[in-house]
C-alpha positions in Angstrom: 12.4 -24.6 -1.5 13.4 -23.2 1.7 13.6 -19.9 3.9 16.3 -18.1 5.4 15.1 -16.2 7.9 17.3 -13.6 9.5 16.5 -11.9 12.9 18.7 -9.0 13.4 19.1 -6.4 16.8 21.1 -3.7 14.3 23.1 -2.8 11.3 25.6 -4.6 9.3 29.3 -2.9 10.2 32.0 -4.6 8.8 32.1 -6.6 5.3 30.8 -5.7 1.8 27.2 -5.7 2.9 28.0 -2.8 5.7 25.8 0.3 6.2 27.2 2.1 9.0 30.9 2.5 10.2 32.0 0.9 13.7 32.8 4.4 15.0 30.3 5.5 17.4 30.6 9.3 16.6 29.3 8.0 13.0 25.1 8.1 12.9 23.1 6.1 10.4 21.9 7.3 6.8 19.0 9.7 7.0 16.6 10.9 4.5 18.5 13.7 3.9 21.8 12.0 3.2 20.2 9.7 0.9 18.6 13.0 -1.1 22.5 14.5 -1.1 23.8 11.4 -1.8 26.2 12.1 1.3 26.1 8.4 2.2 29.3 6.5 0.4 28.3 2.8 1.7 24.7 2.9 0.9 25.2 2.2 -3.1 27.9 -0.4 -2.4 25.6 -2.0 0.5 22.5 -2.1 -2.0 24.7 -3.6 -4.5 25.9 -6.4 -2.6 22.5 -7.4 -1.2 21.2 -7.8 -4.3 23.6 -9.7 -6.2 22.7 -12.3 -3.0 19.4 -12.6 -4.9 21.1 -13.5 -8.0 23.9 -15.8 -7.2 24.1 -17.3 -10.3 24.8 -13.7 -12.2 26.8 -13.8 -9.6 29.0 -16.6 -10.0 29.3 -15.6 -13.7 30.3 -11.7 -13.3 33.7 -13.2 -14.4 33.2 -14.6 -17.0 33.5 -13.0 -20.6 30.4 -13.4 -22.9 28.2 -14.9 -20.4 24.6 -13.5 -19.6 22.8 -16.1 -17.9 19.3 -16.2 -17.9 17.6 -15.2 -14.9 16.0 -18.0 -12.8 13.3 -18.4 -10.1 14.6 -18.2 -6.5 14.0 -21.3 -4.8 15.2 -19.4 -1.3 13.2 -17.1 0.3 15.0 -14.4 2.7 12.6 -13.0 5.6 13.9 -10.4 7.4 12.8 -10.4 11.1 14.2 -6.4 12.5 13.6 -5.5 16.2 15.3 -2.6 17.6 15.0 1.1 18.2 17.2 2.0 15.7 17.8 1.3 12.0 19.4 -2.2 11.0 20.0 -1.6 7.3 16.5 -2.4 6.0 16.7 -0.2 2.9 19.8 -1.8 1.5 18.8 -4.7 1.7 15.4 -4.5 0.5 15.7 -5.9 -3.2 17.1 -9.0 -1.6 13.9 -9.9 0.2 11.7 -8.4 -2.7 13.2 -10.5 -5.3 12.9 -13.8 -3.4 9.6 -13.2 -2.3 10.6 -12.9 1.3 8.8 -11.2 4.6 9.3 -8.4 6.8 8.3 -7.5 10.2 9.4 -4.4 11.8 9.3 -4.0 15.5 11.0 -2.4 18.8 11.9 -5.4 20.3 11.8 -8.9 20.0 9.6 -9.6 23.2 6.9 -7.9 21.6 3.8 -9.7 20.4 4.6 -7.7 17.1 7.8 -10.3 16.4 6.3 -13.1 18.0 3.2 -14.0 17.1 4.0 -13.0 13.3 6.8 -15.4 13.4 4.3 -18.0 14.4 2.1 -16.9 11.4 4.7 -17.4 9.1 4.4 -21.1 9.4 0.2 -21.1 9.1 -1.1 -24.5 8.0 -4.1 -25.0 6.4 -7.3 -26.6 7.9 -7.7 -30.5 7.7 -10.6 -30.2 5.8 -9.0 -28.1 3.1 -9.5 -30.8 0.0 -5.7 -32.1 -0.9 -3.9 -29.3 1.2 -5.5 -29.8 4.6 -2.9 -29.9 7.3 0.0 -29.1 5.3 1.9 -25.1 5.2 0.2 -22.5 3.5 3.5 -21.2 1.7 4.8 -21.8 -1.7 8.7 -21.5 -3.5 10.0 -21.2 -6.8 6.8 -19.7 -7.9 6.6 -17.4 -11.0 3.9 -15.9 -13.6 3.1 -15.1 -17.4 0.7 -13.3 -18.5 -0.2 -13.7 -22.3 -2.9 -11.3 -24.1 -4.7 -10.6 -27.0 -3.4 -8.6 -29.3 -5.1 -5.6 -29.1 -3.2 -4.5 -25.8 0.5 -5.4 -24.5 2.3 -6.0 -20.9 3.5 -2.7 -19.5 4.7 -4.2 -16.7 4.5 -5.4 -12.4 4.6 -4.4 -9.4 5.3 -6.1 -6.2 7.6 -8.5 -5.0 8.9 -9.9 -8.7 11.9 -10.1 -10.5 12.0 -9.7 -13.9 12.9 -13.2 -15.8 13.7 -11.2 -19.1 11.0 -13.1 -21.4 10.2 -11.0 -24.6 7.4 -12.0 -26.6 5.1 -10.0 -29.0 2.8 -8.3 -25.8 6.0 -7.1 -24.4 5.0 -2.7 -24.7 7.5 -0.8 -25.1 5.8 1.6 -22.1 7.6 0.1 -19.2 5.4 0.8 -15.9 7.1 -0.6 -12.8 9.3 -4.2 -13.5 9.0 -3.8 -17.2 10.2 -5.3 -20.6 8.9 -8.9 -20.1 5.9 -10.6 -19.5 7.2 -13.1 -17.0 8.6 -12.9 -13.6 10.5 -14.8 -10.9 7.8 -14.3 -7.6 9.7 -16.7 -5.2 8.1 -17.7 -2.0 4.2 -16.7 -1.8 1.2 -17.2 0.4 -2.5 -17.2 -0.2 -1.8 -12.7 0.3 0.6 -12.2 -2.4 -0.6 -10.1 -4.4 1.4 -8.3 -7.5 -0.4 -5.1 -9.7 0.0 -6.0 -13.5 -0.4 -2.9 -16.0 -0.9 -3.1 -19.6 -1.4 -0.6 -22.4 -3.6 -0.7 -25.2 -2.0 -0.7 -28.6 -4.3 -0.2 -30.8 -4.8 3.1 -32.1 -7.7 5.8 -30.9 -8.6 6.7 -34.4 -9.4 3.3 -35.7 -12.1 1.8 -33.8 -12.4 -2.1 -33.1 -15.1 -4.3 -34.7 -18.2 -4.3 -33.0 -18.1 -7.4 -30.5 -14.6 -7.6 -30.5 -13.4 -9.3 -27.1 -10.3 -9.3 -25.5 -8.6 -11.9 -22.8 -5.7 -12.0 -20.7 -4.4 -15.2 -19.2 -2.3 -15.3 -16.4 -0.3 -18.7 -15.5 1.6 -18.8 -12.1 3.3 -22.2 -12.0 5.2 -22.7 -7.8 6.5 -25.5 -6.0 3.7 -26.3 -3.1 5.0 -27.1 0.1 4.2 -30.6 0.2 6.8 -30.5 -2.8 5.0 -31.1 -6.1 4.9 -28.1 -8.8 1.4 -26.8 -9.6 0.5 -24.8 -12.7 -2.7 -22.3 -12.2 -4.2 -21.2 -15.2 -6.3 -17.7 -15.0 -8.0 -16.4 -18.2 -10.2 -13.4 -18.1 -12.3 -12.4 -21.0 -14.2 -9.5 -21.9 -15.5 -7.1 -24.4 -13.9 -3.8 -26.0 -15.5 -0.4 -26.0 -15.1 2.5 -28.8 -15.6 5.9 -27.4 -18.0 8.2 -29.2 -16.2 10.5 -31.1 -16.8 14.1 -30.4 -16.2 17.2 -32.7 -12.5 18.6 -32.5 -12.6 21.1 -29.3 -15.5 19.9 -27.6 -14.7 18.5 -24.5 -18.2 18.8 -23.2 -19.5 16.4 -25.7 -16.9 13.9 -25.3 -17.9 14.1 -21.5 -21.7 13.8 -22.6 -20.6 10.7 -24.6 -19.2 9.1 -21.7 -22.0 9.6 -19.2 -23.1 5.8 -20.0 -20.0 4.2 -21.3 -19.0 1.3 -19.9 -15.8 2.2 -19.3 -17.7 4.6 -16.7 -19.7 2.6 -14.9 -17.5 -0.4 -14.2 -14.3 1.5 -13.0 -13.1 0.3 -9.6 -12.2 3.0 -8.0 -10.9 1.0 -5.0 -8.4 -1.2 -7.5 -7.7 1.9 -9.2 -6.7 3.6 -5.7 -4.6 0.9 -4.9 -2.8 0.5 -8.4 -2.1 4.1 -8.2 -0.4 4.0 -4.7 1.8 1.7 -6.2 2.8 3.5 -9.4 3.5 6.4 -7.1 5.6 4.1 -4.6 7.4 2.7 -7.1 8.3 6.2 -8.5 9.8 7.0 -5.2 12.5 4.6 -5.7 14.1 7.1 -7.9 12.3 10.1 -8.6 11.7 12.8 -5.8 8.9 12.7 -3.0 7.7 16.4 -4.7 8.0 15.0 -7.8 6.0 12.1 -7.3 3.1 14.4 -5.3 3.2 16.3 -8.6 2.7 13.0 -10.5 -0.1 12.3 -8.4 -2.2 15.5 -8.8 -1.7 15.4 -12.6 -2.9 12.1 -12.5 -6.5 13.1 -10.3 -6.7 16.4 -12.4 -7.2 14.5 -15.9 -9.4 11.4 -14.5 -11.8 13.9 -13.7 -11.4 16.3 -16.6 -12.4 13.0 -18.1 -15.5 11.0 -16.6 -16.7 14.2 -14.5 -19.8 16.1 -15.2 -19.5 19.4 -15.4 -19.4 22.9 -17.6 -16.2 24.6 -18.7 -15.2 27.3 -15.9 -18.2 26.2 -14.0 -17.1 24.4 -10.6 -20.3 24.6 -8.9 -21.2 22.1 -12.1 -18.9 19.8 -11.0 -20.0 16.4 -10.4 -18.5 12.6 -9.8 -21.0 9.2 -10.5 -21.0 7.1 -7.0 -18.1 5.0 -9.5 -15.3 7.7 -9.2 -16.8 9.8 -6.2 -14.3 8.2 -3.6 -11.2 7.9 -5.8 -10.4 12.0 -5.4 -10.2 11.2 -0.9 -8.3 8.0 -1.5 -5.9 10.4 -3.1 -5.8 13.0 -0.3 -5.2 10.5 1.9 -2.4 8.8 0.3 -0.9 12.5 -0.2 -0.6 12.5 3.6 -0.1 9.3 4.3 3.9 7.6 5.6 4.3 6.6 1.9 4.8 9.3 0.5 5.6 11.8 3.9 9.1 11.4 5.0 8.4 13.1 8.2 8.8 11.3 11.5 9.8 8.2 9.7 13.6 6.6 9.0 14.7 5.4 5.7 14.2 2.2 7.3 10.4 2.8 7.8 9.3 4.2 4.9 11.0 1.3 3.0 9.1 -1.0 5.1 6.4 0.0 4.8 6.2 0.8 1.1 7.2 -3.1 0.8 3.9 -3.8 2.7 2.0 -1.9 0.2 3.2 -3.2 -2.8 2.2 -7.1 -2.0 -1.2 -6.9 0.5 -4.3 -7.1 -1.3 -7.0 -4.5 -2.3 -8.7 -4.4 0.6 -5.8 -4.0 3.4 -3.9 -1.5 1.0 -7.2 0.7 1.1 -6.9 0.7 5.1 -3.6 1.5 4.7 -3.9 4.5 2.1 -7.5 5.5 4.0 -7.6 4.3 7.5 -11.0 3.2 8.9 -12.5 4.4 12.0 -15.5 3.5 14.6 -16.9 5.5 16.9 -18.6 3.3 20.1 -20.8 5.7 22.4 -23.6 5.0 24.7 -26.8 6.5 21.5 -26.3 2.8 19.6 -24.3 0.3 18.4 -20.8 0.7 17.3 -20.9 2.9 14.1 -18.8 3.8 10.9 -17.3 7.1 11.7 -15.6 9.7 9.5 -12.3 10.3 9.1 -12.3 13.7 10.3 -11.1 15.8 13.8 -15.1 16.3 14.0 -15.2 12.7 15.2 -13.4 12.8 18.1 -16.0 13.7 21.0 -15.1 13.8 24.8 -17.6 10.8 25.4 -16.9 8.4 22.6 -14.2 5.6 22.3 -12.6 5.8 18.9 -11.1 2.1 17.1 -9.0 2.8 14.3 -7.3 0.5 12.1 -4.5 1.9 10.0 -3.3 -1.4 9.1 0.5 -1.1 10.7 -1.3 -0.1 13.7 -4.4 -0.8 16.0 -5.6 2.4 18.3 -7.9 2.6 21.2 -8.8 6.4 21.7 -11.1 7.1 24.6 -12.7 10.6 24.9 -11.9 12.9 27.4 -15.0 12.0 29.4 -14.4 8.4 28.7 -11.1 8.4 30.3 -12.2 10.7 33.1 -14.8 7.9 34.2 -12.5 4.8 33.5 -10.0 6.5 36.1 -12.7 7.0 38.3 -13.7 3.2 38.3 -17.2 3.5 37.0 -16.4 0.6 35.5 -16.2 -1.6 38.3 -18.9 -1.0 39.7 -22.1 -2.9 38.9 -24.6 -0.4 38.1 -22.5 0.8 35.4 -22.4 -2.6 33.7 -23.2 -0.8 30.7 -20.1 1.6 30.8 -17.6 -1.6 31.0 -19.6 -3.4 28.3 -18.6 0.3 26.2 -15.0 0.0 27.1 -14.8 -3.5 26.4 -16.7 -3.7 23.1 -13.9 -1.7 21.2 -10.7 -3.9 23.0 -12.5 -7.0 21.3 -13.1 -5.7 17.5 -9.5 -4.9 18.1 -8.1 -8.2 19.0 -10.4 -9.8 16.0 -8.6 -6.9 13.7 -5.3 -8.1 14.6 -6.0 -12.4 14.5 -5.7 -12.6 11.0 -2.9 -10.1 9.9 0.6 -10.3 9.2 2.7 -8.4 10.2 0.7 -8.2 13.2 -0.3 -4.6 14.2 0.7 -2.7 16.5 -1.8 -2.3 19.3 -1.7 1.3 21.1 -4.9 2.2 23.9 -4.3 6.1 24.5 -6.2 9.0 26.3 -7.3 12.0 24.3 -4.7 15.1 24.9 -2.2 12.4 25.9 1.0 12.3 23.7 0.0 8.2 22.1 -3.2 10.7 20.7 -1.0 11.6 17.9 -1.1 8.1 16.2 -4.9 9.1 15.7 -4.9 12.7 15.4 -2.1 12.4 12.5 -4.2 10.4 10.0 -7.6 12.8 10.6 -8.8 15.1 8.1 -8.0 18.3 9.6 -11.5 20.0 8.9 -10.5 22.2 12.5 -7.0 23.1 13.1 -5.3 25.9 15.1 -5.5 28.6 11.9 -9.3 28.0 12.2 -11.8 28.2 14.9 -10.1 31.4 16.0 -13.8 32.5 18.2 -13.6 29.5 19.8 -17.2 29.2 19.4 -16.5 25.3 18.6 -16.2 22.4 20.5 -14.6 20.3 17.7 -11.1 19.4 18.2 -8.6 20.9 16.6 -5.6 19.6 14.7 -2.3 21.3 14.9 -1.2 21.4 11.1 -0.4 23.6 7.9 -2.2 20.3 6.0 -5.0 21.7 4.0 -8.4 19.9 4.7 -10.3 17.4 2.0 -13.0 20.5 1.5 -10.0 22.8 0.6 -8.4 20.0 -1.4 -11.5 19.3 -3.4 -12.1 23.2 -4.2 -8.6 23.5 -5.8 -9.4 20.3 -7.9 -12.8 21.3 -8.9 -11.2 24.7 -10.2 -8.1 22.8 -12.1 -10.7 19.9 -13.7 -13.2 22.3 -15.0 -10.7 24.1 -16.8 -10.9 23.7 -20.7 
């Protein structure tokens, strides 16, 4: 295996892999060319990149009766892009996604953004790692199967994979993402790849299982490690099945009832589910519209809690989520706001990127990056999990938060006023400079172990950097609100409704019969 990595300053202009014409009066694709199809070297562009990825189809387009099976890219492209302008990102995305490749995204290539990921890329293990100390902690030619019992079938993955065409008998016919096989080419990986696998139960609703019936999945990723010698990692995963209680034809109430201890119920993930969801509606992006796939999403929310929800018909004051599911419905409002699925104030460029980022980081760093987490450092205690909501933001607190892509130090009105006063240097306000210093370091510890690395912005409140803080609050105060000015919460400037609003309209729609 090897990488080729390619650091770029702007966009391909001659050649069949162009995306923009040499003539300067010409501007680069937008989001609204793309939607009017008004761009004629975008297809051919896309086209060409990823027939890189497959050079043996390739090599064989000529050739009459051949289909070559697909094979496992030994190569892995990384794509290194540092300017102030698009470089053709978007075309050439399925040529980094289907060898497994990296991305980093960045102004310029003097900023820590492009440098110190670049070093991370070539992260060793520790020496006393048994049989891999010392040597690289990424992987080639890797792929994965994943076999099942027979009660359920492969829909399909998502993430970077490339279909390798394997039909078997737990192949569904209900594609969901990279679908119709139940193996796939991953290419390079690291110790963070992570791909979403989706399956769907074939066995029919009104012909229950045996009692004690268990199922298993097995998943077996086979790669080439990079001291050279192929592994093979088996993964099986067993478990039981569940037979809902059957409830009398038009009673959704009792079905409901039934469910209150399934379970089914009581071990949903909602933070897996979250993240699994996000990636359906990412992947839907690719082809369907954004409105189309906000529609998707709602639909989605409305029946998972029609479903495992307590409540009585036409009653939303009844309405009520178990601590299992009570988060999912805000994990959904945020992603409805979030840069995957809002075009605004981002390039085709960006919200390719980072949609690519989504689909391979784990659970936990695709949660910050759906739901942003904040803290909230003042002089009453420790530093302490704050809400995301314009009703944390108070003149004397420093605000950390950690949207994944980037790292923001907000300091409070107050705050600021006393740092450009120099309290801070002065020694009987040790404890002021121990407050401004506290959040800089969670920060720098935030931003040590992730790749890409982060952005890191330190900003004033009511100073234009604000608005990479102010745009991912809940705007529970914004300028159609607060009208006495009796208030003083800060306001957001935005026609977004708030999570409370949100969560009104989806009470009414869930408690519907």
């Amino acid at each position: 295996g090897a990488r080729i990595m390619l650091f770029t300053g702007g966009p391909c202009t001659s050649g069949p892999g162009a995306v923009v014409s040499r003539l300067k009066e010409e501007d680069m694709r937008s989001h609204a060319d793309l939607a009017k199809k008004a761009e004629p070297l975008h297809k051919p562009a896309c086209e060409f990149y990823a027939s890189l990825a497959r050079p043996h189809s390739a090599a064989n387009s000529g050739k009459k009766n051949s289909a070559p099976a697909p094979q496992t890219s030994y190569h892995v492209v990384d794509i290194f892009a540092c300017s102030l302008d698009q470089v053709g990102l978007l075309e050439m995305r399925e040529l980094v996604e289907a060898t497994g490749g990296l991305t980093v995204l960045g102004d310029s290539f003097g900023q820590s953004v492009f440098k110190e990921s670049l070093r991370r890329v070539f992260t060793r293990y520790p020496d006393d790692v048994p049989q891999d100390g010392g040597t690289m902690t990424m992987a080639f030619a890797a792929s994965m199967e994943v076999l099942t019992s027979r009660e359920f079938k492969v829909s399909g993955a998502i993430g970077p994979v490339t279909s390798l065409n394997k039909h078997g008998p737990n192949v569904s016919d209900l594609e969901v993402g990279k679908g119709g096989t139940n193996a796939w080419s991953l290419g390079g990986i690291d110790p963070g790849t992570t791909i979403a696998v989706y399956f769907d139960i074939t066995n029919p609703g009104n012909t229950p299982l045996p009692e004690g019936k268990r199922r298993y999945v097995q998943f077996l990723t086979k790669y080439q490690h990079a001291n050279g010698r192929t592994r093979l990692r088996a993964t099986t995963l067993c478990g039981p099945w569940h037979n809902p209680p059957k409830a009398p034809d038009g009673q959704q109430g009792a079905a409901n009832a039934g469910m209150a201890h399934s379970p089914v119920k009581m071990s949903f993930d909602q933070e897996a589910a979250a993240v699994l969801s996000a990636r359906m509606a990412v992947y839907q992006t690719e082809t369907d519209d954004v409105g189309d796939v906000l529609r998707w999403v709602d639909r989605s929310l409305i029946r998972l809690c029609s479903k495992f929800a307590e409540y009585n018909a036409d009653d939303p004051s009844s309405f009520r989520l178990t601590p299992e599911f009570s988060l999912y419905p805000q994990f959904m409002f945020h992603l409805r706001r979030s840069q995957f699925l809002q075009l605004f104030n981002s390039s085709p460029d960006e919200a390719c990127y980072y949609r690519y980022i989504l689909t391979r980081e784990n659970t936990t760093n695709s949660l910050v990056m759906i739901q942003p987490t904040l803290l909230s450092y003042s002089f009453n205690g420790p530093p302490q999990a704050a809400l995301l909501d314009s009703e944390s933001v108070r003149p004397d607190t420093i605000l950390l938060l950690d949207t994944f892509f980037h790292v923001v130090v907000f300091h409070g009105e107050t705050v600021a006023a006393w740092r450009e006063q120099r309290y801070h240097e002065q020694e009987e306000h040790a404890s002021f400079r121990a407050l401004l210093e506290a959040p800089q370091s969670d920060a720098q510890l935030i931003m040590d172990s992730r790749f890409p690395v982060p952005r890191y912005i330190v900003c004033d409140q009511h100073k234009s950097e604000a608005r990479f803080l102010m745009a991912k609050l809940n705007p529970s105060v914004t300028h159609n609100s607060n009208l006495d000015g009796g208030t003083s919460v800060t306001q957001v400037n935005t026609d977004d409704v708030s999570l409370r609003v949100f969560m009104e309209h989806l009470m009414k729609l869930a408690v519907q019969p």
